[in-house]
N, C-alpha and C positions, 0 to 999 in steps of 0.2 A: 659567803660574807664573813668579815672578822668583826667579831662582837669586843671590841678595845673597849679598857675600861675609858668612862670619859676624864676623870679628874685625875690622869695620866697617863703621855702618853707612854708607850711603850715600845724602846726602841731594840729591838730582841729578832737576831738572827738566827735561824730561823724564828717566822712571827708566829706563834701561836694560834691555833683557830678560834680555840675559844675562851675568852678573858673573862673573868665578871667581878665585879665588886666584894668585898667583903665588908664587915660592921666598921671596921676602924678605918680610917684616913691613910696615915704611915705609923709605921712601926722602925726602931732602929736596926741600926744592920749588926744582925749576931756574932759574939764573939767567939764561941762556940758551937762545936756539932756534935754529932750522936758518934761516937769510937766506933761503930757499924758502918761509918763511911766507907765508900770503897776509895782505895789509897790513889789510884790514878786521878780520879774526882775532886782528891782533896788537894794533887796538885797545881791543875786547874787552875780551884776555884782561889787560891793562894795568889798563885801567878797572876791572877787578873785582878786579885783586889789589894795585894799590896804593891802594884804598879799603880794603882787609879789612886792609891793615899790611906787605904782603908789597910787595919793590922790585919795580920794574919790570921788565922782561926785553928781551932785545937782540939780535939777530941775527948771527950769527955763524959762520963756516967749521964749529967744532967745537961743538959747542952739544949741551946736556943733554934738548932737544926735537927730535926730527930726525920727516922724513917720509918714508913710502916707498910709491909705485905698485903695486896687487894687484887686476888686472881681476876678481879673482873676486869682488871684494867688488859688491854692489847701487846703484847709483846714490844718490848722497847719503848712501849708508851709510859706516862706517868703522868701523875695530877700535884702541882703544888698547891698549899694554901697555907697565906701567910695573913695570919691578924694576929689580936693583941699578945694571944698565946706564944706565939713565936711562929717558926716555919715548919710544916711537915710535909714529907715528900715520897708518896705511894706510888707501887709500882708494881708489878708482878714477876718480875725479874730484874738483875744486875746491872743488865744494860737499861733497860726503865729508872732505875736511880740514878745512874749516871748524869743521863742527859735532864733528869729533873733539874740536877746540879748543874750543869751546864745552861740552864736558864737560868737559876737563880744566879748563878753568877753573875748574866748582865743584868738584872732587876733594880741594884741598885741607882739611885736618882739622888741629886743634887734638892734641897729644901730648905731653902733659908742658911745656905751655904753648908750643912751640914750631909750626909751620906745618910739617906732613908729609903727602905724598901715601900712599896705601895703596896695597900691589903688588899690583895686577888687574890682569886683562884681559878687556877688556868692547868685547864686538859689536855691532853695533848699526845699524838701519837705520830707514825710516820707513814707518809702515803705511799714509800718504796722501801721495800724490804730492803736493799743493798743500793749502797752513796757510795761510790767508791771515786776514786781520784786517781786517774792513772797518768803517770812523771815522765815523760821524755829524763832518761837521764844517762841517753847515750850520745847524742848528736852534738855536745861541746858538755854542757853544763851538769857536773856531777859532783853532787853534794857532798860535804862534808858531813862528817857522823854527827855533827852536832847539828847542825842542820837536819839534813833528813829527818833528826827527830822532833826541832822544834815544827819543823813541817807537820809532821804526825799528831803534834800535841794540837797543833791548830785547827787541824780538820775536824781532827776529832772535837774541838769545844764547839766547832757551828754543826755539829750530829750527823759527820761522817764516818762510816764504817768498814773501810776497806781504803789499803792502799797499792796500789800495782804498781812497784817502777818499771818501766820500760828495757829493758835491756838488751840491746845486739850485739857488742863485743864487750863490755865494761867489767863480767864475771870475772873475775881473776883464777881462773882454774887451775889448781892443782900439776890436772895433768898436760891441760893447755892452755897455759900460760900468756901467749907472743900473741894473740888478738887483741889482749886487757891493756890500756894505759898503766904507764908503770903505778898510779896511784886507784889501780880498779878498786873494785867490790871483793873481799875474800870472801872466805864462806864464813867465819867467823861475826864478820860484820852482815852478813845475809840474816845468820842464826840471832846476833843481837836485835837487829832490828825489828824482825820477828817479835820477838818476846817484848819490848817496847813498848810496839805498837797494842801488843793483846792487853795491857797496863792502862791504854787508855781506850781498848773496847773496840780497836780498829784492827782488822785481817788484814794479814799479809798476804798480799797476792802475786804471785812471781808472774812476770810477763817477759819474758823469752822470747826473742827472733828466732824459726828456725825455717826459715823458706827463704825469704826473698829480706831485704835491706840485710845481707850478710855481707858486704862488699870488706867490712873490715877484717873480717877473719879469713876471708880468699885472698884476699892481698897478699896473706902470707903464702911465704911459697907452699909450702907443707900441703897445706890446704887446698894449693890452686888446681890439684885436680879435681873437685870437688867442685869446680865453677858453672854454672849453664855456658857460661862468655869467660874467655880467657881473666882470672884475677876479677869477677863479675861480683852480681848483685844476687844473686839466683842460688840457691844450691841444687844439685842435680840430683833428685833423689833417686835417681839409678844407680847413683856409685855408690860400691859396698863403704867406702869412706866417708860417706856422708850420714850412713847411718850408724855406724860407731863410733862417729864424733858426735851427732846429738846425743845419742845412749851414754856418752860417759858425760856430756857436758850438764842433760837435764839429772841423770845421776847425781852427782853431785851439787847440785841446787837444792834437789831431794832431798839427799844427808845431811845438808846444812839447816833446812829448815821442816826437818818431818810432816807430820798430818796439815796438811793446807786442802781449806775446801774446794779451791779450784786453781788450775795452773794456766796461765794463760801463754799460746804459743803462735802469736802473730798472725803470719801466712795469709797478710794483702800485699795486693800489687804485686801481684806472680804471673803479667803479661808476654813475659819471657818463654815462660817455661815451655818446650818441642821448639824453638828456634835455634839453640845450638846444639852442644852436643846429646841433649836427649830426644831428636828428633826423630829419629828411628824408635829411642823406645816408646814416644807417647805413642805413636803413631800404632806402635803393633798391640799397646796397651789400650784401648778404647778411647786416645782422643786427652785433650788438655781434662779438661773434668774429672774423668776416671782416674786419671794419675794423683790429681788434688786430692780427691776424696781419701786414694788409699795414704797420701801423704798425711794426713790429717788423721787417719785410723790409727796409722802404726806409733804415729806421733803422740797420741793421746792414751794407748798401750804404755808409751815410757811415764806419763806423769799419771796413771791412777795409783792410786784409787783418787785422785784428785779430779774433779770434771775438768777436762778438756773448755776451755776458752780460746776462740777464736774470730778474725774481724770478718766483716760480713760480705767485700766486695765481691771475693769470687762465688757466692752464694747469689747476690743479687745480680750476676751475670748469668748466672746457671741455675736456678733451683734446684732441678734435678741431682745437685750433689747430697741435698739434705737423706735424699735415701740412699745414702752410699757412706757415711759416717753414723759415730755414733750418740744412740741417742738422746742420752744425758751431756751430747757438746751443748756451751753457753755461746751463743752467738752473741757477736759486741758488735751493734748497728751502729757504724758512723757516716755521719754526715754533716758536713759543716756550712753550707750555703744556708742564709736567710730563706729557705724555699714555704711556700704556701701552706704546704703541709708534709708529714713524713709518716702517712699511715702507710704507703702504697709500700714502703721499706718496711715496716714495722709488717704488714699483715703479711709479707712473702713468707717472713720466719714464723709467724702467727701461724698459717699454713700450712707449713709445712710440719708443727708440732713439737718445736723446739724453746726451750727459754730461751731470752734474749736480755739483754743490758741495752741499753740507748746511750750512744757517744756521742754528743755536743761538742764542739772545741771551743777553747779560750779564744782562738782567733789572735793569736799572740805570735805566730810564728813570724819570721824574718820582718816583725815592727818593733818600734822602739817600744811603744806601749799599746796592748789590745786593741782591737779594732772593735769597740764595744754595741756599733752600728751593726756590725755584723755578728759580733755572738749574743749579744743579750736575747735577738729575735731568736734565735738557733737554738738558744737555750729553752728560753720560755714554749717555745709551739713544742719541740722534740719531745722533752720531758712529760710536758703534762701531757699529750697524747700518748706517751707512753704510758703514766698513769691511769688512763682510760683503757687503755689497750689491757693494766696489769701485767705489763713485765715484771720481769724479775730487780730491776733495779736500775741505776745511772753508773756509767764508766766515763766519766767526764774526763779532758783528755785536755793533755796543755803538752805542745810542743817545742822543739828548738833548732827546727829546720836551719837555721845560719849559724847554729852553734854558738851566738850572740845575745841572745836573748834572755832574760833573768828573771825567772821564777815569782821573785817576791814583787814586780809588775801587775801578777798576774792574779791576786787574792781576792779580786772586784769581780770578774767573770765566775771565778771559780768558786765563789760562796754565794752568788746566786744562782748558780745550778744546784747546791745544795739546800738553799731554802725553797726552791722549789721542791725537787726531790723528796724534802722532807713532810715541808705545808702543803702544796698545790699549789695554783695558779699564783705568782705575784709582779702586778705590773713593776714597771723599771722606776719609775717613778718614786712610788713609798719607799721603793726597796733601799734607794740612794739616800733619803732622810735618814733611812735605820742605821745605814753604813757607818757613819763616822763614829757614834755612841760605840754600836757593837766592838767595830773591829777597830779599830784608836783609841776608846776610851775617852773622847772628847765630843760635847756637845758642840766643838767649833763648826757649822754649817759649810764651811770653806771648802772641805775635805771633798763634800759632794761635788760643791763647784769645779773644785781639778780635778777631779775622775770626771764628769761630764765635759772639760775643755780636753782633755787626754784623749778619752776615748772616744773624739770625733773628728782627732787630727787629720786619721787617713781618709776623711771624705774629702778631705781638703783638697789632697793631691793627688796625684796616679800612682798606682800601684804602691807596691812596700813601702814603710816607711825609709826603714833600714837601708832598702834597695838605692832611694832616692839620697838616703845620706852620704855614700858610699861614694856614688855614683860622680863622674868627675862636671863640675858644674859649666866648664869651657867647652865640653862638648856638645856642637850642635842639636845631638839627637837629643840628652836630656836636657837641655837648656829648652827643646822644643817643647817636651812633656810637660817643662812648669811653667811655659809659659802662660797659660791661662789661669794659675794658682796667684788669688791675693795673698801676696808673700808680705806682705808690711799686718793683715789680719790673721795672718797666720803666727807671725811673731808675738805680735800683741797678745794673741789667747795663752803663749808658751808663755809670754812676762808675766801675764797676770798669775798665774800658775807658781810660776817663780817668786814673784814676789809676798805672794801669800806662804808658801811654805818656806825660805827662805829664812823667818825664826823659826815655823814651827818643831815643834817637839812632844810630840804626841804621846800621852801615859804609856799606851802600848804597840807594836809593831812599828817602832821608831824608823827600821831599817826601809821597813816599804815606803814609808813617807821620806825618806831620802834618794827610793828609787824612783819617784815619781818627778822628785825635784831633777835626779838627774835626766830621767824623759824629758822633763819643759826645757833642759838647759839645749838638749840635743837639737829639739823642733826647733828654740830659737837658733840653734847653729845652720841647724839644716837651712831656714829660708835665709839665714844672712849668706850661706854659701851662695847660693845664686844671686845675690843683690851683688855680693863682691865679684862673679865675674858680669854681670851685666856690666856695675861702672866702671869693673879695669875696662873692659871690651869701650864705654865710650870715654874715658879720660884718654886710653892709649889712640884712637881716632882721631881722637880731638887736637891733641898733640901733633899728631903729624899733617891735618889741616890746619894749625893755627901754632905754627914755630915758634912765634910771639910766647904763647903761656907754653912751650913745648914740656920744658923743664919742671915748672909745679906740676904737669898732668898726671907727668911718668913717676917723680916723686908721689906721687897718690895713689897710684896704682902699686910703687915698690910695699908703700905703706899698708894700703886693704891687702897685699898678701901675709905682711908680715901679722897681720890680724886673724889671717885665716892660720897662719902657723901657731899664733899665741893660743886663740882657742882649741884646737886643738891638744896642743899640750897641757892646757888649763883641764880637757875633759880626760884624758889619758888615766890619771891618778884615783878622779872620782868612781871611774868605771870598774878601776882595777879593786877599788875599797869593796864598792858593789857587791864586785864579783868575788873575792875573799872573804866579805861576810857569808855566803853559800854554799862555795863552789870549790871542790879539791884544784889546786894549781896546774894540771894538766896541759887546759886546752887555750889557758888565761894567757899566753905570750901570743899564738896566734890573733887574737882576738885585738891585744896591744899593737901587732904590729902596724894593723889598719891606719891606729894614728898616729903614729912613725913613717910609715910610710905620706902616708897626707901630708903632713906636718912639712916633711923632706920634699915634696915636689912642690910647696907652696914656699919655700926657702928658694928653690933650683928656679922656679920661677922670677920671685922678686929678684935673683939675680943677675936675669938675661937683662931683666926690667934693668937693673943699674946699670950692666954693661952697655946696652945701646943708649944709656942716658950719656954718659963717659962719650961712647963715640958720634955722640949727635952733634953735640958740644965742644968736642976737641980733638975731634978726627972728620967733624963736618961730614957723615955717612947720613943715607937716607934712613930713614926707623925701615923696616921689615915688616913686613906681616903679621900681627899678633899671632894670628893660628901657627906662623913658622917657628917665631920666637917661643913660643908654651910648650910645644911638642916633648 
């Protein structure tokens, strides 16, 4: 149970377990703090209070924030207590002051219009040693330097402590070069961001491909003999080539960013592996299994003294590999379905004697906006049984399987796997009241509203969001799949969305609330795409049953295209903003061309549209087949 003070509430991401009262009511909010702050803490706590309206604060002898050493307190834990005196904030270490700070930061409340702290004092420690976040940021979307760090700064203020980007070809290697986007990751920016992140108390965890989703560095020719499958997905760890390209690739990740407590080195979804060209060697080597394990030994050989992190499926297809690696690997248990429960995965590696991490997903891949129907459940059971179980910690995990997909979407899922992680159990509910205060700065109640109308789009309809956007709406097969979606309450939930954010302007994380708005404008696009071909499909009918209005039908139908073209071009630019505020330019024209192309066939259209209008009318021809005319 959370003991909240009653005479306020407290809208604090993570929520604190335990609150209580002090002598005084409020107290104002100080302008000063103890020169002992720690420098990343203080910029924080800056950043969120001179966005919300409040001055900035300064360091100083006498100071209204001071800090005071109490070994009783739990590692990264700390106690604030704030009355008349001012605020003091105890802790037993570095990272315990920190995230004192990082509570106090959102503590402040609105009082008769004025900015006041409430006099609590509130304990607090973390129920998972390690919060980590790990980035898809190879599959399209890969941050700009200023990005990834305002990322970093984030996580870190809701008391995460690790961040792992994902990497399968995006390193810019020195010595191999041609698998990297001309705008990859150097080492340079590896080593910075490192150092960064340690500024605001978050590890940097390298997470490397070196098994399987390799496809972009086999592509290269160089490489291709090194493939399971011709230019494949696989690497063959039989070829001597394949192991002196990982040796100089995690080399060099190594120099860029020296002592790291763990390396993390993929190697799921290696269903492949003895189907092509290493079929002969599993086969004389003991079998798929035995090859994984040793793949996984030699593998963990090139990043120590760093522990070996790795995902968990070929482990929970085999057990049997856990005694055949080594035995300080971190296994990263993922699983993304809503499922009952996830001990039966959690106790195999329990079992077998190994630490483990629990991987959640954001449920964000190939959707315009999270599928929050399905991760929130994902989130809340996984974690806190893992809590129970006492793993080692969260590797929460946000994707970008269509290469489409945008990051600052996804801040809703992904801070509620950390105040889990952090607090224990907390329903969905409270959690979305906390939301708007924590992570906007804004008591506007709305905020919740459109992350709950967002994040239950896709029960709406079938499958991906993305998929269904995409997808061409004149074709029978998808026109079939929506057809049982209420596409007029579908739209209505994207307006109301829209029309609420449409002024807003949120003190902080202005950018996500832009992206949300661009999500509602998508869903309204997406179900007006099928309403527009439903009524060209019956204006053009109608037309050619009733010659009479022949002429206004096809005029309407020229029109609802030219409407599908307009939107279109009207989403084109928003997207592109989007994705420029995050994202290095790379993978951004691909991604463009979607609705160029759309844009172009809904023009090629409306102009069969005119020309059989032209020959209906002055060449007396019979209309055609819609289906023949579209094609």
């Amino acid at each position: 149970m959370f003991a909240v003070l009653a005479i306020v509430a407290l809208h604090v991401i993570p929520l604190p377990p335990a609150v209580t009262s002090t002598a005084c009511r409020s107290v104002s909010v100080p302008r000063t703090v103890s020169r002992t702050i720690d420098s990343g803490a203080l910029d924080e706590l800056n950043e969120r209070w001179t966005a919300i309206g409040l001055r900035s604060v300064h360091g100083t002898a006498s100071a209204g924030v001071t800090f005071a050493h109490d070994g009783t307190i739990a590692p990264q834990g700390y106690r604030v207590r704030v009355d008349s005196s001012g605020v003091t904030i105890a802790s037993s270490d570095g990272d315990g002051a920190f995230y004192g700070v990082m509570t106090l930061a959102q503590l402040p409340v609105r009082v008769d219009g004025r900015w006041q702290l409430p006099c609590v004092e509130i304990s607090d420690a973390p129920k998972l040693r390690w919060r980590v976040l790990s980035d898809d940021v190879s599959r399209g979307p890969l941050p700009t330097m200023r990005y990834f760090k305002e990322r970093i700064r984030t996580i870190a203020a809701f008391k995460m402590n690790g961040y792992s980007p994902y990497m399968e070809h995006v390193f810019l290697s020195p010595a191999d070069p041609l698998p990297a986007p001309l705008d990859g990751i150097t080492p340079e920016q590896l080593r910075e961001l490192k150092q960064y992140a340690a500024r605001y108390h978050v590890t940097f965890i390298p997470e490397q491909q070196t098994f399987a989703h390799m496809h972009n560095t086999l592509r290269v020719e160089q490489y291709a003999k090194m493939a399971e499958f011709p230019h494949g997905f696989l690497l063959s760890p039989n070829v001597p080539e394949s192991s002196a390209y990982l040796s100089r690739l995690i080399g060099q990740e190594r120099e860029a960013l020296g002592d790291v407590p763990f390396f993390h080195i993929g190697s799921d979804e290696t269903a492949t592996l003895g189907e092509g060209q290493t079929a002969a060697y599993v086969a004389a080597n003991g079998g798929r299994s035995a090859v994984y394990a040793e793949h996984i030994t030699q593998t963990a050989q090139l990043v120590a003294p760093a522990r070996v992190m790795l995902w968990d499926d070929g482990i929970e297809s085999d057990p049997s590999i856990m005694k055949h690696i080594p035995k300080n690997a971190v296994i990263v248990n993922w699983h993304y379905g809503a499922e009952p429960s996830y001990m039966r995965y959690i106790s195999t590696i329990a079992d077998g004697g190994f630490d483990q991490m629990v991987a959640p997903g954001a449920n964000n891949w190939s959707e315009i906006f999270p599928d929050l129907n399905a991760a929130l459940p994902n989130e809340r059971r996984f974690i806190t049984e893992g809590i129970t179980a006492h793993v080692l910690g969260l590797f929460q995990t946000v994707w970008h399987d269509d290469g489409e997909t945008l990051f600052e979407s996804t801040w809703y899922p992904v801070l509620y796997s950390a105040a889990i992680a952090w607090g224990g159990d907390r329903a969905a509910e409270p959690f979305s009241r906390d939301f708007p205060s924590a992570f906007f700065g804004s008591d506007d109640a709305g905020y919740a509203r459109d992350i709950e109308l967002l994040g239950g789009m896709d029960a709406r309809m079938p499958g991906a969001s993305n998929k269904r956007f995409w997808a061409d709406p004149f074709n029978p097969y998808y026109a079939s799949l929506m057809a049982n979606v209420d596409i007029p309450a579908l739209r209505l939930a994207a307006e109301e969305v829209e029309t609420h954010l449409y002024f807003a302007r949120p003190p902080l994380h202005r950018n996500a609330a832009d992206v949300m708005l661009l999500a509602a404008r998508r869903y309204d696009a997406l179900g007006r795409r099928y309403q527009i071909a439903q009524e060209v499909r019956y204006y053009y009918d109608h037309a050619k049953t009733h010659p009479a209005d022949g002429e206004r039908d096809l005029y309407w139908c020229k029109y609802w295209l030219w409407e599908q073209r307009d939107t279109d071009e009207a989403l084109e630019p928003l997207y592109a903003q989007a994705w420029r505020y995050e994202d290095r330019e790379s993978h951004l024209a691909s991604n463009l061309e979607r609705y160029h192309l759309d844009a172009q066939t809904a023009i090629e259209r409306a102009d069969a549209i005119d020309r059989v209008t032209y020959e209906l009318y002055e060449k007396k021809k019979p209309l055609p087949d819609l289906e023949t005319l579209i094609q």
